[in-house]
DOMIZA-125408 format. One record per residue (C-alpha): x, y, z; residue in three letters. Coordinates in pm, 1 decimal, decimal comma. Example, Ala and Ser with C-alpha at 12.3 -4.5 7.8 and 13.67 -1.06 7.14 Angstrom:
BEGIN
<r><x>1230,0</x><y>-450,0</y><z>780,0</z><res>ala</res></r>
<r><x>1367,0</x><y>-106,0</y><z>714,0</z><res>ser</res></r>
This chain:
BEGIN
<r><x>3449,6</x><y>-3009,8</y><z>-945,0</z><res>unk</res></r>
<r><x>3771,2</x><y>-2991,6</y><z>-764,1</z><res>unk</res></r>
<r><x>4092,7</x><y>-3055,7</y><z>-862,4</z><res>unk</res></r>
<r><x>4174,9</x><y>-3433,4</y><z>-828,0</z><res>unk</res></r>
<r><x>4387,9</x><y>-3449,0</y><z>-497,0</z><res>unk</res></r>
<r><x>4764,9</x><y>-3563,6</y><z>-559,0</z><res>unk</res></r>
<r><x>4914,1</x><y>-3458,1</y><z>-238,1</z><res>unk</res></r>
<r><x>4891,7</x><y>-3587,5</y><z>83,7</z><res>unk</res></r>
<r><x>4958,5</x><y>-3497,2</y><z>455,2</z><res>unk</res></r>
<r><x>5118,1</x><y>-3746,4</y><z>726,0</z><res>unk</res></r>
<r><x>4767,7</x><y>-3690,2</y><z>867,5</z><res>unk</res></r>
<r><x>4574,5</x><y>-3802,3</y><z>527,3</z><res>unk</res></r>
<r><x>4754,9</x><y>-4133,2</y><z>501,8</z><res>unk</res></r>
<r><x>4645,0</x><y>-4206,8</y><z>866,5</z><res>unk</res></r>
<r><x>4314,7</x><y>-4136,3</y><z>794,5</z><res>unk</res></r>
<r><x>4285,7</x><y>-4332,0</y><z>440,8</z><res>unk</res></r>
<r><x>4526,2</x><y>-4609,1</y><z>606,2</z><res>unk</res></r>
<r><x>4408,0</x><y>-4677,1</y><z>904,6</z><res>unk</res></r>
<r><x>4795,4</x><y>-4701,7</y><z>1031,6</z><res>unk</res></r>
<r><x>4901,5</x><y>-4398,1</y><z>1281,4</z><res>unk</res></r>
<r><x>5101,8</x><y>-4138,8</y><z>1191,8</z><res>unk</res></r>
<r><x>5368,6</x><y>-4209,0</y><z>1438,9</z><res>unk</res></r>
<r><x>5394,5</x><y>-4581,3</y><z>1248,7</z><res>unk</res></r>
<r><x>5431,0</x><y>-4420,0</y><z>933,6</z><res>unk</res></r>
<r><x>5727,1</x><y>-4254,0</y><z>1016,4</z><res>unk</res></r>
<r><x>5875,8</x><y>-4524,1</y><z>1195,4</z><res>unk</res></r>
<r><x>5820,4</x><y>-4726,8</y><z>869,1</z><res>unk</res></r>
<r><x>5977,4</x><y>-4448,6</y><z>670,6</z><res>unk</res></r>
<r><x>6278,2</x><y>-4452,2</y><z>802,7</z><res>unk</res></r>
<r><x>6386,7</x><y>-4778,0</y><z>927,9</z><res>unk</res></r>
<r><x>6263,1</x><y>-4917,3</y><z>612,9</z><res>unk</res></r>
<r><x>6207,4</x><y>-4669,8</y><z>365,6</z><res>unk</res></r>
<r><x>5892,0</x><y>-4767,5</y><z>264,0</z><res>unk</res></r>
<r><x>5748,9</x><y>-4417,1</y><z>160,6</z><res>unk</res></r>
<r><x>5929,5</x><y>-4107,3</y><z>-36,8</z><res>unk</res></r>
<r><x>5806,5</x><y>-3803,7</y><z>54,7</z><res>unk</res></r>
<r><x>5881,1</x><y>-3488,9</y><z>-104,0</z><res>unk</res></r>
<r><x>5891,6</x><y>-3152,9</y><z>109,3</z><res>unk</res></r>
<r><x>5728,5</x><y>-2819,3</y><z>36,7</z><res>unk</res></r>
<r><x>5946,6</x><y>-2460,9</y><z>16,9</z><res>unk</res></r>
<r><x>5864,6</x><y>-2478,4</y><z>359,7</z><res>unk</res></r>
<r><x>6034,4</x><y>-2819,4</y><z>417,3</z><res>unk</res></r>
<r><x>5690,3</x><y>-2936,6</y><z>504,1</z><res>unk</res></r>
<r><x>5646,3</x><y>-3360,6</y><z>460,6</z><res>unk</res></r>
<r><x>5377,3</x><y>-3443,0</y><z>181,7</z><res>unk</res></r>
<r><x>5305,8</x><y>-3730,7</y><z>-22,2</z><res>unk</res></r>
<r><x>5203,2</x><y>-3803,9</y><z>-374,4</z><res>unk</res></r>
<r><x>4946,9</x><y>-4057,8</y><z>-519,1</z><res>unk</res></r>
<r><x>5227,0</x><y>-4316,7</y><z>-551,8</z><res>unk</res></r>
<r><x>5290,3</x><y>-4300,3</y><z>-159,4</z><res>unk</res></r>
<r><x>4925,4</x><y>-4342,9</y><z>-97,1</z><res>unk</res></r>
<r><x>4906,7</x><y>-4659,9</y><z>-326,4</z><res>unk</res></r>
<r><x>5195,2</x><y>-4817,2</y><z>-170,8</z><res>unk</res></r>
<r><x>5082,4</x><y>-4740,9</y><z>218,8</z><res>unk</res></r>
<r><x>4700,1</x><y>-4921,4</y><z>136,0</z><res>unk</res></r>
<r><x>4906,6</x><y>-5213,7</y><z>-46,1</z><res>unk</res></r>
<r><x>5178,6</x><y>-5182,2</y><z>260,5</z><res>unk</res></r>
<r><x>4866,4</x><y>-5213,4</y><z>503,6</z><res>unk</res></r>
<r><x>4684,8</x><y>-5502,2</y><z>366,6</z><res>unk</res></r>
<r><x>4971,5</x><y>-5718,0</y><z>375,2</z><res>unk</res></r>
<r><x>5063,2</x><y>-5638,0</y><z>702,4</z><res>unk</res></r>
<r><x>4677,7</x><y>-5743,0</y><z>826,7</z><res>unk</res></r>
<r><x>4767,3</x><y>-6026,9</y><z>627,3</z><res>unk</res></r>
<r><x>5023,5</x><y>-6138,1</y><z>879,2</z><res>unk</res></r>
<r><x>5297,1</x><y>-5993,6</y><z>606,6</z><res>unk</res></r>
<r><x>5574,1</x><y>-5852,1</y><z>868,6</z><res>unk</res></r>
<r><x>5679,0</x><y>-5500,0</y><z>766,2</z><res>unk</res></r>
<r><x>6038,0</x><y>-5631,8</y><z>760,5</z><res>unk</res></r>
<r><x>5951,5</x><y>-5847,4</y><z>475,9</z><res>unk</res></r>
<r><x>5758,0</x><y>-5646,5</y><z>308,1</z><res>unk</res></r>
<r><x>6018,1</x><y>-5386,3</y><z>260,9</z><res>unk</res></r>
<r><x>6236,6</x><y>-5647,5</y><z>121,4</z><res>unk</res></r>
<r><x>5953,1</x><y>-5642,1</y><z>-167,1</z><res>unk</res></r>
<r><x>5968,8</x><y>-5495,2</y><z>-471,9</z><res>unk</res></r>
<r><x>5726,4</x><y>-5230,1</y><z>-548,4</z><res>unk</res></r>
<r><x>5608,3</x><y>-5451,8</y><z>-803,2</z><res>unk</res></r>
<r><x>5563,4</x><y>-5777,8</y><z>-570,3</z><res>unk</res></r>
<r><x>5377,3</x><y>-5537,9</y><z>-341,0</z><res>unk</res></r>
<r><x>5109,6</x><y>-5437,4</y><z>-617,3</z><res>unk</res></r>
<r><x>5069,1</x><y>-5835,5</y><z>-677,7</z><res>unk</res></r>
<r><x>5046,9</x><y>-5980,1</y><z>-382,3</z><res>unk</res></r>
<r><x>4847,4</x><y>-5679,7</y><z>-239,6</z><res>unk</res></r>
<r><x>4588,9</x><y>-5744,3</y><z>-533,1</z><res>unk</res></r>
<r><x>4597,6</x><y>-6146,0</y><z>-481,5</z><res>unk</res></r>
<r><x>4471,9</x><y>-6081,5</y><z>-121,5</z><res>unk</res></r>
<r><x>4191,4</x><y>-5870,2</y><z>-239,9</z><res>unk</res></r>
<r><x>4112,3</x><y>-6085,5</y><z>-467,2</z><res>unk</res></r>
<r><x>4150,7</x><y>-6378,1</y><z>-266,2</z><res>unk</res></r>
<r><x>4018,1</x><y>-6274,7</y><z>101,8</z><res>unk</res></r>
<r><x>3675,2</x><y>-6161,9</y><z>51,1</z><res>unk</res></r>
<r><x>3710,1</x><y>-6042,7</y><z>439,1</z><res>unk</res></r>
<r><x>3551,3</x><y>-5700,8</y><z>505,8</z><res>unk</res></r>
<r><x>3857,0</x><y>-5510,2</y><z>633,0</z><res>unk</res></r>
<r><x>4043,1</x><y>-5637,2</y><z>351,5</z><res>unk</res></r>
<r><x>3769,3</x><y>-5516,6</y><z>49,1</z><res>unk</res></r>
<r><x>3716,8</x><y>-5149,9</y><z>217,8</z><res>unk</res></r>
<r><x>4093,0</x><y>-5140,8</y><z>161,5</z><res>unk</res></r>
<r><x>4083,3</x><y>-5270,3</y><z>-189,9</z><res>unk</res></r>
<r><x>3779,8</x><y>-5011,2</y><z>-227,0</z><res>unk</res></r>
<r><x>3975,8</x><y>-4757,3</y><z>-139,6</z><res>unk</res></r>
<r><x>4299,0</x><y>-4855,0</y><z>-374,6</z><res>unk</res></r>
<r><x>4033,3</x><y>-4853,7</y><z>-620,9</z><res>unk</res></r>
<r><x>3907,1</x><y>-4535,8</y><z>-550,2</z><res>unk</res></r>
<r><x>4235,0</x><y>-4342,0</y><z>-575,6</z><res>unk</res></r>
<r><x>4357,5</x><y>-4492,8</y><z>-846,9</z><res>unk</res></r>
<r><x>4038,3</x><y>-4481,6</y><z>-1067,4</z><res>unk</res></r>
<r><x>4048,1</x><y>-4871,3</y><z>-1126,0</z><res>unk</res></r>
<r><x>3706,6</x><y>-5014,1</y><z>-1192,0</z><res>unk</res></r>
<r><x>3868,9</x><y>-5342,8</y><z>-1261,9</z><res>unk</res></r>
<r><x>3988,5</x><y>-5401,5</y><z>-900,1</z><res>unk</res></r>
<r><x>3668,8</x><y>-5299,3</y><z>-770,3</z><res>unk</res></r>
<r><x>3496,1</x><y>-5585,1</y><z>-968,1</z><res>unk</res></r>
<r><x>3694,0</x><y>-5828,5</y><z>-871,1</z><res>unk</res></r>
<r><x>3669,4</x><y>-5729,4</y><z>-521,6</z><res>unk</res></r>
<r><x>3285,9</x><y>-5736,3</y><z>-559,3</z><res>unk</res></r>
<r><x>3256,7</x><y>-6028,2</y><z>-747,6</z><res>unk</res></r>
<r><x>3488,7</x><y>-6210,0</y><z>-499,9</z><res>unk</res></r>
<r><x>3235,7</x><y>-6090,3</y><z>-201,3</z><res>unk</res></r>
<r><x>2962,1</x><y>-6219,5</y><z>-397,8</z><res>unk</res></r>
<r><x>3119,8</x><y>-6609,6</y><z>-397,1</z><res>unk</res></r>
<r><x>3019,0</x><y>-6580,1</y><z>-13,8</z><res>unk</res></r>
<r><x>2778,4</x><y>-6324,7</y><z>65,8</z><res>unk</res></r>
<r><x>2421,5</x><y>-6199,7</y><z>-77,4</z><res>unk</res></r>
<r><x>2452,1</x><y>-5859,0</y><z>-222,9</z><res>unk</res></r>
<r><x>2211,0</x><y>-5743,3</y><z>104,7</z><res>unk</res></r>
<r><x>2534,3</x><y>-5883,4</y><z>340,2</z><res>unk</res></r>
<r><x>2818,9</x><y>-5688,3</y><z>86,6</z><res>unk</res></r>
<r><x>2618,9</x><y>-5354,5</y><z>119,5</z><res>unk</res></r>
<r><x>2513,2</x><y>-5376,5</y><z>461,9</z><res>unk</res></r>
<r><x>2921,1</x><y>-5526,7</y><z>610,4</z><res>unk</res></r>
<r><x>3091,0</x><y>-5385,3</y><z>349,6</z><res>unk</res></r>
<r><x>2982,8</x><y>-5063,1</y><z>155,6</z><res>unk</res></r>
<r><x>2813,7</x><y>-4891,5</y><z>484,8</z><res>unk</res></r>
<r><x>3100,6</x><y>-4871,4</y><z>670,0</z><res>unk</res></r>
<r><x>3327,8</x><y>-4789,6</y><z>309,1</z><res>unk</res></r>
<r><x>3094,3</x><y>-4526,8</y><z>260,3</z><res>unk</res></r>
<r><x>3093,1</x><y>-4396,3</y><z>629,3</z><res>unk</res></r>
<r><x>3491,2</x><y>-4386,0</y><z>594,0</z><res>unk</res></r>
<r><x>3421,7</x><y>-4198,6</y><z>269,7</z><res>unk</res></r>
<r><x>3243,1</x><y>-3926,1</y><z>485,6</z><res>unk</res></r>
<r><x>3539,4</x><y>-3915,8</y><z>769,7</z><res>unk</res></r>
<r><x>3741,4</x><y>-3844,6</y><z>452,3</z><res>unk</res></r>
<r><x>3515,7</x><y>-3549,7</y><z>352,5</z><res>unk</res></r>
<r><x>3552,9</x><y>-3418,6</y><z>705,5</z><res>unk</res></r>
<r><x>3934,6</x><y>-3465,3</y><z>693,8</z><res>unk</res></r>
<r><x>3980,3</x><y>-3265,4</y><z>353,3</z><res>unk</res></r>
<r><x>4131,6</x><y>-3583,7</y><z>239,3</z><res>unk</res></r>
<r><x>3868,6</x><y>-3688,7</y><z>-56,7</z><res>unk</res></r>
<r><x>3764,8</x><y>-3488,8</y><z>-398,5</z><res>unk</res></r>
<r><x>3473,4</x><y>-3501,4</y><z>-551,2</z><res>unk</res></r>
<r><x>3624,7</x><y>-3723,2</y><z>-816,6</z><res>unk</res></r>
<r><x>3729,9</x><y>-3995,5</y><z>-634,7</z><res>unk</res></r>
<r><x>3394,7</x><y>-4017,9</y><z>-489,6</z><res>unk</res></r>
<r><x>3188,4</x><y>-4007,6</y><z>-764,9</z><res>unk</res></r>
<r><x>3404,7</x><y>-4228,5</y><z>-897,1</z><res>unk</res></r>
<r><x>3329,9</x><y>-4516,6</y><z>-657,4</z><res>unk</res></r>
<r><x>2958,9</x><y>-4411,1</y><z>-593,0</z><res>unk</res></r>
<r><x>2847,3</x><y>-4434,4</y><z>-947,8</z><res>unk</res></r>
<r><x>2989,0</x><y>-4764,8</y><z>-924,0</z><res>unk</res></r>
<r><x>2820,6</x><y>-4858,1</y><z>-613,8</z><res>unk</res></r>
<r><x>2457,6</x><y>-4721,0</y><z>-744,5</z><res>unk</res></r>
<r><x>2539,3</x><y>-4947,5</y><z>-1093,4</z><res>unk</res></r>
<r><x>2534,7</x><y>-5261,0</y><z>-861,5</z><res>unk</res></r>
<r><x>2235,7</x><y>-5116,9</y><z>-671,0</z><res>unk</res></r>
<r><x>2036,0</x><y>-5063,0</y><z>-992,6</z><res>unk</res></r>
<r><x>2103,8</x><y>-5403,6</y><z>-1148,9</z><res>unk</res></r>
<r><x>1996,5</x><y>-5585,1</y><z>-827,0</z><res>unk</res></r>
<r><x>1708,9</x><y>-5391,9</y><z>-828,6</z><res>unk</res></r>
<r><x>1608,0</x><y>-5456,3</y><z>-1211,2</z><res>unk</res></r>
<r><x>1642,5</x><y>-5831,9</y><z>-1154,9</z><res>unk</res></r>
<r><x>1379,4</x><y>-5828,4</y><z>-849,3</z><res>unk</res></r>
<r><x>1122,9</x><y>-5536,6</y><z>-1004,2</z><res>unk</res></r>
<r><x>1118,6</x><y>-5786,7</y><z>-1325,7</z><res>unk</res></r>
<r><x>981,1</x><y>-6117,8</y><z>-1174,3</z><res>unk</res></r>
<r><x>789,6</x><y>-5970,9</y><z>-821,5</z><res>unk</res></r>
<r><x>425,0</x><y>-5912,5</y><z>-791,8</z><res>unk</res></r>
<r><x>388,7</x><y>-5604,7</y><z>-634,6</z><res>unk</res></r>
<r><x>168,8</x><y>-5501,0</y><z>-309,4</z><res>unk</res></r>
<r><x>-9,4</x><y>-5190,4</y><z>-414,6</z><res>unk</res></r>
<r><x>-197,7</x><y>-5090,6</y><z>-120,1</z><res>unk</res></r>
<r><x>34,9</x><y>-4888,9</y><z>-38,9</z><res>unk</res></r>
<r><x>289,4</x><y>-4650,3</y><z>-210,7</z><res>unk</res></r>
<r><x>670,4</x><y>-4578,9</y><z>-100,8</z><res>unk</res></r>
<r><x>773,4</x><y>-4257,3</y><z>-245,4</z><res>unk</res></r>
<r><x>1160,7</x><y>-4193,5</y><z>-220,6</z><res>unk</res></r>
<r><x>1339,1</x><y>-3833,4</y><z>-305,5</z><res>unk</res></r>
<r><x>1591,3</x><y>-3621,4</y><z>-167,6</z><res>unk</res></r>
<r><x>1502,7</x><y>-3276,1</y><z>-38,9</z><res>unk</res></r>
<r><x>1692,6</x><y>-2962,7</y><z>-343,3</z><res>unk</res></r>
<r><x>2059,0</x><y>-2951,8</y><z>-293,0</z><res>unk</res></r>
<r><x>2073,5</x><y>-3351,3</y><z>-158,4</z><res>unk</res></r>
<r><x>2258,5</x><y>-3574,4</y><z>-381,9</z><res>unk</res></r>
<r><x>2402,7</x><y>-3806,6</y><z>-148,9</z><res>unk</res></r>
<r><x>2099,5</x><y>-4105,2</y><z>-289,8</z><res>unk</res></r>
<r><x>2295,8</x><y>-4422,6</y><z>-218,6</z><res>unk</res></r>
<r><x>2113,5</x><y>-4501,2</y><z>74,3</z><res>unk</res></r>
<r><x>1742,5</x><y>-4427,6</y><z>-58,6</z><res>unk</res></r>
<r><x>1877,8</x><y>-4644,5</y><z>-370,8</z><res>unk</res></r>
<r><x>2031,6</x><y>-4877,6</y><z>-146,6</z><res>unk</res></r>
<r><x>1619,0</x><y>-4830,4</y><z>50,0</z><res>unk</res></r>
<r><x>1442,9</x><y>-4901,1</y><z>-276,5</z><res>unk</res></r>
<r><x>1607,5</x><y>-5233,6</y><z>-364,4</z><res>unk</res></r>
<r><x>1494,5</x><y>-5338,4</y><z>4,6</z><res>unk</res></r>
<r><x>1117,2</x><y>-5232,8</y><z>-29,1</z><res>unk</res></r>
<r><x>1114,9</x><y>-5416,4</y><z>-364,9</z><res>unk</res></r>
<r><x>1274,9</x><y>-5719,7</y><z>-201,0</z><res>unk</res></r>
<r><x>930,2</x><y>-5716,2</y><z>-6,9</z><res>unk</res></r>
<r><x>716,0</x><y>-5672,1</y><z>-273,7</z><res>unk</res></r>
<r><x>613,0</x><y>-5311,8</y><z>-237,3</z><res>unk</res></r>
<r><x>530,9</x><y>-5026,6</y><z>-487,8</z><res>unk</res></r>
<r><x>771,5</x><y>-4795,8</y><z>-502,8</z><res>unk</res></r>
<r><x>764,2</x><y>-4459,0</y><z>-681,8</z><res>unk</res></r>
<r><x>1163,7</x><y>-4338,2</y><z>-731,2</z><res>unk</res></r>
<r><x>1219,6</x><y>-3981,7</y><z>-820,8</z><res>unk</res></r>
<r><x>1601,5</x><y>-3937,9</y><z>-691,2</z><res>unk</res></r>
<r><x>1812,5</x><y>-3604,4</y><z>-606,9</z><res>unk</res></r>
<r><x>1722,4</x><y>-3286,7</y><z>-518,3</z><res>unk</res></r>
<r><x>1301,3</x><y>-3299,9</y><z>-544,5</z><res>unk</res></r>
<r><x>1142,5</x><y>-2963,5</y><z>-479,9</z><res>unk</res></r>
<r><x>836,5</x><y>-3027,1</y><z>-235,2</z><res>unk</res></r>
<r><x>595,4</x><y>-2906,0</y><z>-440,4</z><res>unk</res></r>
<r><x>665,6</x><y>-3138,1</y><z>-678,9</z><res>unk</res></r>
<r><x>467,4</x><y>-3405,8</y><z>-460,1</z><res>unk</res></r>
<r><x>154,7</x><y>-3218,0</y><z>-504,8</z><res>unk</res></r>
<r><x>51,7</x><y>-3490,4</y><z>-797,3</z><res>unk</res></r>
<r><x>116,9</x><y>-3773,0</y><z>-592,5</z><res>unk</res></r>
<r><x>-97,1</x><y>-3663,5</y><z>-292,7</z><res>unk</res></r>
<r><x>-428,0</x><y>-3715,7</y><z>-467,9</z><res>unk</res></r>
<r><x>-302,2</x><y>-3966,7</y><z>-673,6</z><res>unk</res></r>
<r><x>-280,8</x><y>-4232,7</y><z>-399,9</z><res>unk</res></r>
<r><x>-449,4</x><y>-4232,5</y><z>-96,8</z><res>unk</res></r>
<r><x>-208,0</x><y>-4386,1</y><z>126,5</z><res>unk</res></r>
<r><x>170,7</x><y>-4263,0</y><z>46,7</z><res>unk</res></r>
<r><x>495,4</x><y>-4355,0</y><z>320,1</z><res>unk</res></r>
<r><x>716,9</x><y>-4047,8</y><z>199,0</z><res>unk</res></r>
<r><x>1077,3</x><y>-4147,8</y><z>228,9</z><res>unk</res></r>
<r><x>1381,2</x><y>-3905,9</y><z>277,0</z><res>unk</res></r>
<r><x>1754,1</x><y>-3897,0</y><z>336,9</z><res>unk</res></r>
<r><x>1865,7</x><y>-3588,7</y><z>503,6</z><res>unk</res></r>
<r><x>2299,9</x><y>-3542,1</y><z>481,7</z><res>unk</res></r>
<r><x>2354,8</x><y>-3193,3</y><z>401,3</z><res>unk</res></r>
<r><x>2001,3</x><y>-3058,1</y><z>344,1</z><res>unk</res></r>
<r><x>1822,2</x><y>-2854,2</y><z>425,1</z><res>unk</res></r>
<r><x>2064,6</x><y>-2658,7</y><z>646,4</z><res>unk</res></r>
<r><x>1993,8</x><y>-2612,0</y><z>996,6</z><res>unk</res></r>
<r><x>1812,7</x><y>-2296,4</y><z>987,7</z><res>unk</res></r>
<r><x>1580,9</x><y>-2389,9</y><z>702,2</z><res>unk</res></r>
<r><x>1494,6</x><y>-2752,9</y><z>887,4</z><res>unk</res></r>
<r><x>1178,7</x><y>-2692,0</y><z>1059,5</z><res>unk</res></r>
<r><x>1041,2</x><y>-2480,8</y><z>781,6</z><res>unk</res></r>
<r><x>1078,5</x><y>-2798,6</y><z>544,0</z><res>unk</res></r>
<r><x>909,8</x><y>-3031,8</y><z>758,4</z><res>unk</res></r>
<r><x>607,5</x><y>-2752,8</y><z>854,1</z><res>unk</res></r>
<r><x>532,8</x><y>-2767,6</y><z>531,0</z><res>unk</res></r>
<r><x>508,9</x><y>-3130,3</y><z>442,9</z><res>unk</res></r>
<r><x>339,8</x><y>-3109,4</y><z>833,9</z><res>unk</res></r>
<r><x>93,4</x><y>-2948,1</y><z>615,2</z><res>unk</res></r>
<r><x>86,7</x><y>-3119,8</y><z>318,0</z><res>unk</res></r>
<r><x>29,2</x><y>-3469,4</y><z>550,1</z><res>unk</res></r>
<r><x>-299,2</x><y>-3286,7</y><z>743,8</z><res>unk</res></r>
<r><x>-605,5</x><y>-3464,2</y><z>730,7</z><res>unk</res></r>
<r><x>-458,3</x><y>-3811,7</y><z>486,1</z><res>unk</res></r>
<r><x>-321,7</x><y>-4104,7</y><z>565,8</z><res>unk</res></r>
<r><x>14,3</x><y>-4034,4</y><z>424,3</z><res>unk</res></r>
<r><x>363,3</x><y>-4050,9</y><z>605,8</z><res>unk</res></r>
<r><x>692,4</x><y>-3898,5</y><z>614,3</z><res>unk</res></r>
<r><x>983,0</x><y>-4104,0</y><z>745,4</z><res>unk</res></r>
<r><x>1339,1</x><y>-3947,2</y><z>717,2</z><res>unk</res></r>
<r><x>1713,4</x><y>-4089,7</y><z>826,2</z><res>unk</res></r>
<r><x>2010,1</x><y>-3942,9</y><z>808,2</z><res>unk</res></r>
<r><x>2266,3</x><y>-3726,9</y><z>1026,0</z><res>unk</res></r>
<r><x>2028,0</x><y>-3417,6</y><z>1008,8</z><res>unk</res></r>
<r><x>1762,4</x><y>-3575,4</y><z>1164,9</z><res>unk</res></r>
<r><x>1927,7</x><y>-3598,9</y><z>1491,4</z><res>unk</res></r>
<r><x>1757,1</x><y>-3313,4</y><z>1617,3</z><res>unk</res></r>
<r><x>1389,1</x><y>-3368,6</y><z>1479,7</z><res>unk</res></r>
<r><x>1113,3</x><y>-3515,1</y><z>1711,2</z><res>unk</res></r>
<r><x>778,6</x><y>-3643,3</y><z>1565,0</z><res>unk</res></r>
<r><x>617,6</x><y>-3538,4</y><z>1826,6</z><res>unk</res></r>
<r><x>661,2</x><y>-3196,8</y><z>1766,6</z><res>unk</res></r>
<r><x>424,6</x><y>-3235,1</y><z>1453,7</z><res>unk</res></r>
<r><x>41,7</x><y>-3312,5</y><z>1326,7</z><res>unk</res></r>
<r><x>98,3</x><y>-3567,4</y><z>1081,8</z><res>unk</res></r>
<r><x>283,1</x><y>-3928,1</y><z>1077,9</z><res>unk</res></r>
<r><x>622,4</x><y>-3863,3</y><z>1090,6</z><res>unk</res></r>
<r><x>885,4</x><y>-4125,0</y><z>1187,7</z><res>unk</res></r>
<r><x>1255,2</x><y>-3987,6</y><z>1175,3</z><res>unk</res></r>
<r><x>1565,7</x><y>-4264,3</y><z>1217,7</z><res>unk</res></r>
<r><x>1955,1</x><y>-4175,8</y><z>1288,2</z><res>unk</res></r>
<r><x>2033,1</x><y>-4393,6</y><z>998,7</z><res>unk</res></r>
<r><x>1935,9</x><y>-4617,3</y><z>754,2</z><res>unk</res></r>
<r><x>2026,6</x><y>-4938,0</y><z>952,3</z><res>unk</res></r>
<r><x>1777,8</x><y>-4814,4</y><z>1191,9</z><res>unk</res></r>
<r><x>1520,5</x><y>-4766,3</y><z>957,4</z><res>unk</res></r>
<r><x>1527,8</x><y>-5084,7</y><z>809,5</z><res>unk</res></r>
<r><x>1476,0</x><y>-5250,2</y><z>1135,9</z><res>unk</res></r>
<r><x>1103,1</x><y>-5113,7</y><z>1091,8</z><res>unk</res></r>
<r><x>1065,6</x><y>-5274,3</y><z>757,5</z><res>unk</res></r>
């Protein structure tokens, strides 16, 4: 695992923030709001601290807080009133931004509350579907921006999968259970990214089906049991890292050839699947750009 990230570029703070860079600096020096150190080089950066006090800084100021006020804040006021809203506001911009103060600063407590407060209003389908999509889709911009460590995110995901998992024990205890057909969910070696196939498997138990969970990073022959064991299977898959590219249409040949001559399925989402067609294959396969999409077929 990395090192946890403690600096941070003009560039970074836009990204986490949502506020441009060219606002930053206008807020830095007409009202001081940030202190940033400088590098031998006399290059800008800022520490943890900075990045607190911008996400705080920015959810006031969608709160109709004006900037001038808020500088007249102490940093301490800031925190407060910054949490109260979170608290407070179950609106969506307002909990990805409490996510994300939750995220940096390791605090599990503020993201309970924030959940908990979502919860007064919304099912826990409408908090992951308006609310932890799009959190986790900034979580990948960050990934592409250098800006996140593996820390911080597995951090807020192992949160995220404990409040997928308990939703899904309370339906799996009291449901009868469809067993006509089977709903197989992995992830292909080297995928860990599972939130969405969790996220999958609370919504096919919603409905009532059988589902067979078996997680990250399932070598394919590892399906072999399940293929005679059930006559009709819907294979589920996430694809966000892997396989690579090159390796792509040799995975899916050989589940092609696993599928030939049953009534099993293979249905995939995910960014990777952009560039698959089922078409171009023997058996049922049904491939979706995300899970959103996907579900739509439920």
């Amino acid at each position: 695992m990395n090192n946890i990230k403690t600096s941070f570029t003009i560039k970074d703070l836009e990204n986490l923030s949502g506020i441009k860079a060219h606002t930053i600096r206008i807020w830095e020096k007409r009202y001081q709001l940030l202190s940033p150190e400088r590098t031998s080089g006399n290059a800008r950066y800022y520490d943890t601290k900075n990045l607190q006090k911008l996400l705080n800084v920015s959810l006031l100021n969608k709160n109709n807080y004006k900037i001038s006020k808020i500088a007249k804040l102490s940093e301490e006021s800031i925190v407060l009133i910054a949490r109260e809203l979170a608290n407070k506001n179950a609106l969506v911009d307002n909990s990805i931004n409490a996510f994300k103060m939750a995220m940096f600063s390791f605090d599990q407590v503020l993201f309970n509350q924030t959940y908990n407060q979502l919860l007064i209003n919304k099912t826990f389908r409408d908090v992951f579907k308006e609310v932890f999509i799009p959190f986790l889709d900034h979580i990948g911009l960050m990934w592409q921006t250098d800006t996140l460590t593996p820390a911080h995110e597995h951090f807020v995901s192992n949160l995220i999968s404990q409040k997928i998992q308990i939703n899904i024990e309370k339906i799996q205890q009291n449901l009868l259970v469809d067993d006509s057909e089977v709903y197989v969910l992995f992830l292909p070696e080297n995928e860990i990214h599972e939130l969405g196939l969790m996220y999958l498997n609370y919504e096919l138990s919603l409905r009532g089906k059988k589902t067979i969970y078996l997680g990250q990073s399932i070598p394919l022959d590892n399906l072999n049991s399940l293929l005679t064991m059930f006559t009709k299977i819907k294979f589920i898959s996430s694809f966000t890292v892997a396989p690579v590219d090159l390796l792509m249409n040799d995975y899916i040949s050989e589940i092609d050839v696993k599928l030939k001559n049953t009534k099993h399925e293979f249905w995939a989402f995910g960014n990777r699947t952009k560039n698959l067609n089922s078409t171009d294959y023997n058996g049922q396969f049904l491939f979706y750009k995300g899970l959103i999409d996907l579900l739509k077929d439920l």
